[in-house]
C-alpha positions as CSV (number, residue, x, y, z in Angstrom):
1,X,71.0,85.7,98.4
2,X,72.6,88.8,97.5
3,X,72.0,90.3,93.7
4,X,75.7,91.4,93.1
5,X,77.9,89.0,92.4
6,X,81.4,89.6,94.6
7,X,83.3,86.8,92.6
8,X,84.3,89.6,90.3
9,X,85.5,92.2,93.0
10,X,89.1,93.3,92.4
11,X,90.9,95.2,95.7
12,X,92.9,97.9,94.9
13,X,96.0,97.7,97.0
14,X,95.6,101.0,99.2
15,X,99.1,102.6,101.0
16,X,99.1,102.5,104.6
17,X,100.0,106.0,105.6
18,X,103.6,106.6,107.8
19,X,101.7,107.5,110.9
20,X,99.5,104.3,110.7
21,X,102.4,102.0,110.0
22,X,104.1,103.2,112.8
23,X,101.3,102.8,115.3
24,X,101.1,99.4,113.8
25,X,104.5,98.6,113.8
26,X,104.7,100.1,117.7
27,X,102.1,97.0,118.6
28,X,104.1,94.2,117.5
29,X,107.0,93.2,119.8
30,X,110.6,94.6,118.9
31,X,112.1,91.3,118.4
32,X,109.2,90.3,116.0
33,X,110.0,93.2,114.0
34,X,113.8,92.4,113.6
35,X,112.8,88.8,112.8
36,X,110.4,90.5,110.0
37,X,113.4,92.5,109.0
38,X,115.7,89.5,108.6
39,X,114.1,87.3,107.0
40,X,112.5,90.2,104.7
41,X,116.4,90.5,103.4
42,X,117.6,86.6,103.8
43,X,114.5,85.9,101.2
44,X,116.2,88.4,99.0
45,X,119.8,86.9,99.3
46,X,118.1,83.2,98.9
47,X,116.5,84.7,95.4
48,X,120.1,86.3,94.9
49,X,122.0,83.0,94.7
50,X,120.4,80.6,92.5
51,X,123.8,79.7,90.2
52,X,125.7,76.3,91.4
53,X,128.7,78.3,92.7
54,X,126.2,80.3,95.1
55,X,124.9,77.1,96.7
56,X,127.2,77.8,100.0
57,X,125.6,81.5,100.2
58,X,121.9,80.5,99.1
59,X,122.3,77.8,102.2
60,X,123.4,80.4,104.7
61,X,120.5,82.6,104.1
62,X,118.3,79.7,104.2
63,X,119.3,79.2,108.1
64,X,118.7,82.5,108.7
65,X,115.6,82.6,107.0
66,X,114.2,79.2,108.9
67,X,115.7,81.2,112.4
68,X,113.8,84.5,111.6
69,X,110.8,82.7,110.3
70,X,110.4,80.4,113.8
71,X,110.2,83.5,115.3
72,X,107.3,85.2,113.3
73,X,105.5,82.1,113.1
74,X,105.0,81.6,116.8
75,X,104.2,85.8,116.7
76,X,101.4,84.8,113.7
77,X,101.9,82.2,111.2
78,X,100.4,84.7,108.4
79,X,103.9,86.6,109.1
80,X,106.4,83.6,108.1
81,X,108.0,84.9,104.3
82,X,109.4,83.1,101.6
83,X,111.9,84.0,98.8
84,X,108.9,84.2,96.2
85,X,107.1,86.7,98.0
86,X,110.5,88.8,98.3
87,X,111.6,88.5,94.9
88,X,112.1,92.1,93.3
């Protein structure tokens, strides 16, 4: 049994420098990346129209999100985003 106790551990988020995230991004298929793209900004728009006279809007970004989603999720489910994870 190990004497530190890594319950406590807090990671630091770290930046991923340009160079790396384009040698990362160059791995993943393009149409994977538009996917990530769209439904990066259809979460936004979903988060954008939460008042009643939005509904119409809020539901078209939903479809889009679902159709960009299907795609990341057969890439990697870890990939598939949700408005709350876009929110800003």
């Amino acid at each position: 049994m190990s004497r530190f106790n890594h319950a406590h551990l807090d990671l630091v988020p770290v930046p991923i420098p340009d160079a790396v995230a384009v040698l990362i991004g160059s791995q993943v298929p393009e149409h994977v990346l538009r996917a990530e793209v769209e439904a990066t900004n259809q979460a936004y728009n979903v988060s954008l129209c939460r008042k009643p006279e939005y509904a119409e809007a809020r539901e078209y970004a939903l479809g889009d999100l679902a159709r960009a989603n299907k795609t990341l999720a057969a890439y990697n489910p870890k990939l598939v985003v949700t408005p709350k994870q876009v929110a800003r």
